[in-house]
ROTI-763282 format. One record per residue (C-alpha): residue in one letter; x, y, z. Coordinates in nm, 4 decimals. Layout:
<recs>
[rec 'A' [X Y Z]]
...
</recs>
This chain:
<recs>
[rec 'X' [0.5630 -0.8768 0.5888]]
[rec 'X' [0.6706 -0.5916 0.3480]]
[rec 'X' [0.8144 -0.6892 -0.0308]]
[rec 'X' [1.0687 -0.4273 -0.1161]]
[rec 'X' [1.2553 -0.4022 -0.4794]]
[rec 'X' [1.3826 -0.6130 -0.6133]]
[rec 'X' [1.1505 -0.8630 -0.6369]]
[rec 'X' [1.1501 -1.1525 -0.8725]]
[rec 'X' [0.8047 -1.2189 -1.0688]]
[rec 'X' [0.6404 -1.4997 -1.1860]]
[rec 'X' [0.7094 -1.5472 -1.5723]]
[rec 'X' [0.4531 -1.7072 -1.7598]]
[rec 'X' [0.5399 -2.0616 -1.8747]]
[rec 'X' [0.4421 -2.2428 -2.2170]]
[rec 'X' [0.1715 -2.5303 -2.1881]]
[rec 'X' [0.0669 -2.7899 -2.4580]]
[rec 'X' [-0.2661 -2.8125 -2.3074]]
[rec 'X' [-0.4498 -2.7349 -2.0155]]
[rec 'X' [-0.6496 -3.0052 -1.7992]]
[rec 'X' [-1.0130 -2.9829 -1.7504]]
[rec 'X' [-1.1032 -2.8854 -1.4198]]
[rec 'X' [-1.1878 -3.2166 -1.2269]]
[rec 'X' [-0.7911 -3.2691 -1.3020]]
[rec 'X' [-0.6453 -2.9260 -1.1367]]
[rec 'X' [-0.5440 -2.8289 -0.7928]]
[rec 'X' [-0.8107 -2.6250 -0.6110]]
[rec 'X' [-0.7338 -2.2663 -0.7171]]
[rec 'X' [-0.5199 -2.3279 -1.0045]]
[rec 'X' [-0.5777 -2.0477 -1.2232]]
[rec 'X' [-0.4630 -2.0070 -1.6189]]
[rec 'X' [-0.4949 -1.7149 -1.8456]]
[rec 'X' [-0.4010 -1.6514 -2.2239]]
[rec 'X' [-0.0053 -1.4658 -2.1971]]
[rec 'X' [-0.0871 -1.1232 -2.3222]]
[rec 'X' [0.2874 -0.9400 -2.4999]]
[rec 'X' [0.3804 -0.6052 -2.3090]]
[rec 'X' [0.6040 -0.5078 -1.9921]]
[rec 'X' [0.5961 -0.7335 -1.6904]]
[rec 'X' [0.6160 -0.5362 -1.4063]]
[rec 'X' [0.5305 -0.5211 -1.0747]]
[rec 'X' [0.3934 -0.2032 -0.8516]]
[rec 'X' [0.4362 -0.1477 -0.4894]]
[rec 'X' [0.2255 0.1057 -0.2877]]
[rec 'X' [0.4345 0.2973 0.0074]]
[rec 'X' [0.4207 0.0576 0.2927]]
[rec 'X' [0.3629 0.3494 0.4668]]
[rec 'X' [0.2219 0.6925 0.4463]]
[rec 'X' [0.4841 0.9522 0.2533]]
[rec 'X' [0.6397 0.6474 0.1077]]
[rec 'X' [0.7335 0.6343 -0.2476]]
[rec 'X' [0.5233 0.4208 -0.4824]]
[rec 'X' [0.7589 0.2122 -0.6822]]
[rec 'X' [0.7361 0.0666 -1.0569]]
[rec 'X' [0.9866 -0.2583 -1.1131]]
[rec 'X' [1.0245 -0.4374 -1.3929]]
[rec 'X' [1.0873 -0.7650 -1.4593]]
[rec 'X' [1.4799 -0.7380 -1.4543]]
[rec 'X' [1.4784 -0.5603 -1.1169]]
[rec 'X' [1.5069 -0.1450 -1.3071]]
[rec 'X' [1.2848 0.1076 -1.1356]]
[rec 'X' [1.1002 0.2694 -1.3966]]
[rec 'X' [0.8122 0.4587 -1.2136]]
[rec 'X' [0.9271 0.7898 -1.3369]]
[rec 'X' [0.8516 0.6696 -1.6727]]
[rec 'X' [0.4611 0.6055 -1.6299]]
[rec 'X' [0.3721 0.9143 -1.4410]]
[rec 'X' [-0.0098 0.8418 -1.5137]]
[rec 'X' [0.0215 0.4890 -1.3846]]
[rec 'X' [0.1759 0.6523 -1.0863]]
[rec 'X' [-0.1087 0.8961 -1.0870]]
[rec 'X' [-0.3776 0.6268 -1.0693]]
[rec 'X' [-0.2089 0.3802 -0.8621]]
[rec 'X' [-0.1658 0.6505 -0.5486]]
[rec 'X' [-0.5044 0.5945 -0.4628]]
[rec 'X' [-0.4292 0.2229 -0.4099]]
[rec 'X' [-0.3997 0.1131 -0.0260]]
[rec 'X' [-0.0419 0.1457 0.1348]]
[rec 'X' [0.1399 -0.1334 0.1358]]
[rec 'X' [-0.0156 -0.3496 -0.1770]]
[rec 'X' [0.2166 -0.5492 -0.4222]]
[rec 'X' [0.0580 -0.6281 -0.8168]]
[rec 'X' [0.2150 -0.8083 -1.0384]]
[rec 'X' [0.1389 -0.8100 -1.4105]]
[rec 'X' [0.1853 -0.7094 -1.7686]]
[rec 'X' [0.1240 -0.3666 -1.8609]]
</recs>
């Protein structure tokens, strides 16, 4: 399967509290929501693709991180990451 743009991401949702672990679902996973820009990066899904930036409202914004771009061309062809920058 290939994920293309646009692609929509997981938003982070607000939580009272968070149950010990004898009450989760095996590999439930929760993390502290860090502020910046959700966006999610996809490698070429082949070679001489074009590695793509997409934020969380669907813009391509790749031209505007040109050293994320940089770094994230040595990442394996066809790899999806989501997160917050």
């Amino acid at each position: 399967m290939v994920l293309t743009p646009p692609f929509e991401p997981m938003l982070a949702q607000a939580a009272e509290y968070v149950p010990g672990s004898g009450v989760l679902a095996s590999g439930f996973a929760a993390e502290e929501r860090f502020d910046g820009h959700r966006a999610i990066l996809f490698t070429p899904a082949s070679p001489g693709g074009r590695l793509l930036l997409q934020t969380r409202r669907g813009s391509l914004v790749q031209d505007r991180f040109p050293d994320l771009v940089a770094a994230a061309e040595q990442l394996p062809d066809g790899l999806v990451l989501e997160g917050v920058m």
